[in-house]
C-alpha positions as CSV (number, residue, x, y, z in Angstrom):
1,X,58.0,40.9,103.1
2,X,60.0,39.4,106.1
3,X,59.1,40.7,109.4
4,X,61.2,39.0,112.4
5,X,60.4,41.1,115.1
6,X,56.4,41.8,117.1
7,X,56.4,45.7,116.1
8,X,56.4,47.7,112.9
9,X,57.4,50.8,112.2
10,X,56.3,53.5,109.5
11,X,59.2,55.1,108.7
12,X,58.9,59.0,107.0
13,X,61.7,61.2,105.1
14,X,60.9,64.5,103.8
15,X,63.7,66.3,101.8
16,X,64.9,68.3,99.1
17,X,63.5,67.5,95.4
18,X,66.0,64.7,94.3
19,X,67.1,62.9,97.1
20,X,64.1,60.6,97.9
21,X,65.8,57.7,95.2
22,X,69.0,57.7,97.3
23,X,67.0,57.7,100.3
24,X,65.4,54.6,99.1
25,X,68.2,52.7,97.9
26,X,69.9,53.5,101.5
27,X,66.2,51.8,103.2
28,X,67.2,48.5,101.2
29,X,70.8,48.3,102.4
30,X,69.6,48.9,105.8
31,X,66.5,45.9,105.4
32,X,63.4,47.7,104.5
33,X,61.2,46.0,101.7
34,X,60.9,48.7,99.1
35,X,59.3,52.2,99.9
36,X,56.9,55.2,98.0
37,X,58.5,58.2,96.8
38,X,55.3,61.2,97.0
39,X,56.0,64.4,95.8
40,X,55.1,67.2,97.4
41,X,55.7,71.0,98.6
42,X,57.0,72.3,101.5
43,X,56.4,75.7,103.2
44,X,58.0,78.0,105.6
45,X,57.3,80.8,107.0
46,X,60.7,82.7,107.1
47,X,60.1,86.0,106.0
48,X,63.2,86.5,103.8
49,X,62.5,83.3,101.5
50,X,59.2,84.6,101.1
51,X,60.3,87.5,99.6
52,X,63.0,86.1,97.3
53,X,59.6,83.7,95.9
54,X,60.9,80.7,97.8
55,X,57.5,80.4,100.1
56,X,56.9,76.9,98.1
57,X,59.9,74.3,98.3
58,X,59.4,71.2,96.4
59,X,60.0,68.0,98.2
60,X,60.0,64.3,98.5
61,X,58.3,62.1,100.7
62,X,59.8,58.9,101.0
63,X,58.1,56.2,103.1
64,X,58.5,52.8,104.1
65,X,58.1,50.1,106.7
66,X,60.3,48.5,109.3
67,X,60.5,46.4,112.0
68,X,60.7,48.4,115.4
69,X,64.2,46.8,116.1
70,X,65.7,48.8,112.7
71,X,64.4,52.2,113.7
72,X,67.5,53.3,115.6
73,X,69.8,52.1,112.8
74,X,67.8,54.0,110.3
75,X,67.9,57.0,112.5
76,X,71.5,57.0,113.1
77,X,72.1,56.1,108.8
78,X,69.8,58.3,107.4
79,X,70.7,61.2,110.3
80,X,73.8,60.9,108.6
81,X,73.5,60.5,105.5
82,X,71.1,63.6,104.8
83,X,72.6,65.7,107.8
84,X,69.3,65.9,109.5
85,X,71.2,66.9,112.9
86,X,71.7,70.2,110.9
87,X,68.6,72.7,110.6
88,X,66.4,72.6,107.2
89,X,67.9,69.4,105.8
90,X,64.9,67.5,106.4
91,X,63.0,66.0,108.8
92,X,62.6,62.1,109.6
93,X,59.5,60.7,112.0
94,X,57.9,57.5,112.8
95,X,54.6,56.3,113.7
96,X,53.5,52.7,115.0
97,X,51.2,50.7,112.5
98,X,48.7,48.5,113.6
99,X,49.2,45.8,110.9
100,X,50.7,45.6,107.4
101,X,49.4,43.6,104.4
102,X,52.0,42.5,101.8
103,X,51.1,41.4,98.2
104,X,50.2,38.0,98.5
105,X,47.7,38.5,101.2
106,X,49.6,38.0,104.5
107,X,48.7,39.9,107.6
108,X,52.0,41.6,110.1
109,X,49.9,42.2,113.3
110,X,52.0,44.5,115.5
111,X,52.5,44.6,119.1
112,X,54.0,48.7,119.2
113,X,54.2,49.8,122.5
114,X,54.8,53.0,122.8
115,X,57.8,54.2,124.6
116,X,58.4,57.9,124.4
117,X,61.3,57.8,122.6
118,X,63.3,61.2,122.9
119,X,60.4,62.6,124.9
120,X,58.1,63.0,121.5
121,X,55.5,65.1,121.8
122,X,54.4,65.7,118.2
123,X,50.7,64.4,116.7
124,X,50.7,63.9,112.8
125,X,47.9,65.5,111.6
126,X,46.9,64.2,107.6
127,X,44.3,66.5,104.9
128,X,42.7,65.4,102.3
129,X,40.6,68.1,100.4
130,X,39.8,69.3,96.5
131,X,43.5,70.3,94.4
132,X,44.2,73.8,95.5
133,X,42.5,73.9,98.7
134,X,45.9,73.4,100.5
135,X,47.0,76.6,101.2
136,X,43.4,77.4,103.4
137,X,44.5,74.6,104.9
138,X,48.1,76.1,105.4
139,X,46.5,79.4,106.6
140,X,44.0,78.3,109.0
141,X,46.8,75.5,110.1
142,X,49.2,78.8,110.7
143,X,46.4,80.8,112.6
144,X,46.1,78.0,115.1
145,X,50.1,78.1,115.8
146,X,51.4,75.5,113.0
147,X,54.6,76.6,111.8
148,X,54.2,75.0,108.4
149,X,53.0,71.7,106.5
150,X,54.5,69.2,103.1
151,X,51.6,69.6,100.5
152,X,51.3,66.1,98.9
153,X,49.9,65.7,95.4
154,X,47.7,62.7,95.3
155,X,48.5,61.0,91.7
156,X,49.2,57.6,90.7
157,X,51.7,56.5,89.1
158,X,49.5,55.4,85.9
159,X,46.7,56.6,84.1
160,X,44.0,54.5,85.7
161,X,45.9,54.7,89.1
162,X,44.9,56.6,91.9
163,X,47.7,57.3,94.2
164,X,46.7,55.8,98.2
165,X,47.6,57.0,101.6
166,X,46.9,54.3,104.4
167,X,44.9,52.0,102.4
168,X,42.5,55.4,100.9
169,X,42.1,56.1,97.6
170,X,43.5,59.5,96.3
171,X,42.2,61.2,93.0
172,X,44.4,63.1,91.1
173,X,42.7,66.3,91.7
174,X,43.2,65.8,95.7
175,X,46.0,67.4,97.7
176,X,47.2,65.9,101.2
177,X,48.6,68.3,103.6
178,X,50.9,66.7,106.4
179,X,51.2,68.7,109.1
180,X,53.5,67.9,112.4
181,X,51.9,69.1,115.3
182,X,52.9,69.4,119.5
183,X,50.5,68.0,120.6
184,X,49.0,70.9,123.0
185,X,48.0,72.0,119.3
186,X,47.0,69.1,117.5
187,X,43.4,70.1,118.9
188,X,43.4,74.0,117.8
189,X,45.1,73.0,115.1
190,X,42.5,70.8,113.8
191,X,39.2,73.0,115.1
192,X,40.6,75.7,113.0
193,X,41.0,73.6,109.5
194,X,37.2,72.1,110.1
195,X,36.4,75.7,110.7
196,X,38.0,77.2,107.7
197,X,36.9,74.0,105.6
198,X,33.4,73.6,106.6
199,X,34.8,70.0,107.2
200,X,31.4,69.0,109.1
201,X,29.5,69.8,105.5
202,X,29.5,66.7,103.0
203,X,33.2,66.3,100.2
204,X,34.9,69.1,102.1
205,X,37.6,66.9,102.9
206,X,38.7,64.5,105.9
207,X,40.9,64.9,108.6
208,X,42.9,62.6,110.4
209,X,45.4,62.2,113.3
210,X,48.1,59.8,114.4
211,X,50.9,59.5,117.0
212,X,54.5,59.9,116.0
213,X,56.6,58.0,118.0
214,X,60.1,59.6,117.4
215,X,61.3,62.4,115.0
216,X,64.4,63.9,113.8
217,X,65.3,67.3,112.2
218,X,62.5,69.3,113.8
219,X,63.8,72.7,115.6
220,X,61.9,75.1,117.5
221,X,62.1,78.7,115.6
């Protein structure tokens, strides 16, 4: 893993079921190192889709890492590519990482500075709590002025695997639940899943937050 520049870059794409493998073979040609497909499920909260049974879209999460000085091409390629300038054909984001460690050991230390690219003001907010506990989280999420959330099942990709987000161990029976977030509601947001969760009691789940520094494909409805 070859990183020239000082900053690095976690790079997220959520879209339609079946388009994370292009997605990743478009990363390589653009300079990533490899990437993680997750699957997952997407809600919404258009009334119509609800009633045709369409509340639960499945998804894939594709994720890799960058250096800082690729982000805009992978913007502008993947913008493109997956017509993400166009409503509900996914949505890309990007959050600083402090350092990466690649297989054989080596440390990236990064030097992110954030820049308030496109005048971001979305938190990240991350869930991790029992299989099926996801749509309390969902609800309370709603409740609190979330307009929605990807459901990600936490499996590995073997039998004695356990699938990891951010260097955490996942079992199979745990769900994540990603949730973007303005930031005016990352707080009420939050307060209203601890509520709903008992979070503060002991294996009732954890709850995390982190700064997206640019997104793409989010609109206001």
């Amino acid at each position: 893993m070859n990183f020239d520049g000082n900053s690095l870059i976690l790079f997220y794409l959520i879209l339609d079921f079946g388009k994370g493998s292009s997605a990743l073979k478009l990363s390589k040609e653009l300079g990533a190192i490899g990437g993680t497909i997750f699957l997952g499920k997407g809600t919404v909260r258009t009334e119509w889709l609800n009633v045709l049974g369409a509340f639960d879209l499945r998804k894939e999460i594709f994720i890799t890492i960058i250096d800082e000085k690729l982000e805009d091409v992978f913007y502008d390629k993947m913008s493109r590519k997956f017509n993400l300038d166009k409503a509900n054909n996914g949505i890309a984001f990007s959050m600083p990482l402090k350092y990466c460690l690649d297989l054989k050991g080596s440390k990236y230390v990064s030097k992110f500075q954030k820049k308030g690219v496109n005048n971001v003001d979305y938190e990240s907010i991350f869930v991790i709590v029992d299989k099926g506990i996801s749509g309390n989280v969902l609800e309370a999420a709603e409740s609190a002025g979330s307009t929605g959330g990807t459901v990600i099942h936490g499996r590995g990709s073997g039998t004695q695997e356990k699938a990891k987000l951010f260097n955490i161990e996942i079992e199979p029976e745990k769900d994540i639940v990603l949730i973007l977030s303005k930031i005016e509601k990352t707080e009420s947001i939050v307060n209203a899943i601890g509520e709903r969760l008992n979070i503060n009691e002991p294996s009732n789940g954890i709850i995390f937050v982190m700064d997206v520094s640019r997104t793409l494909g989010l609109y206001n409805k």
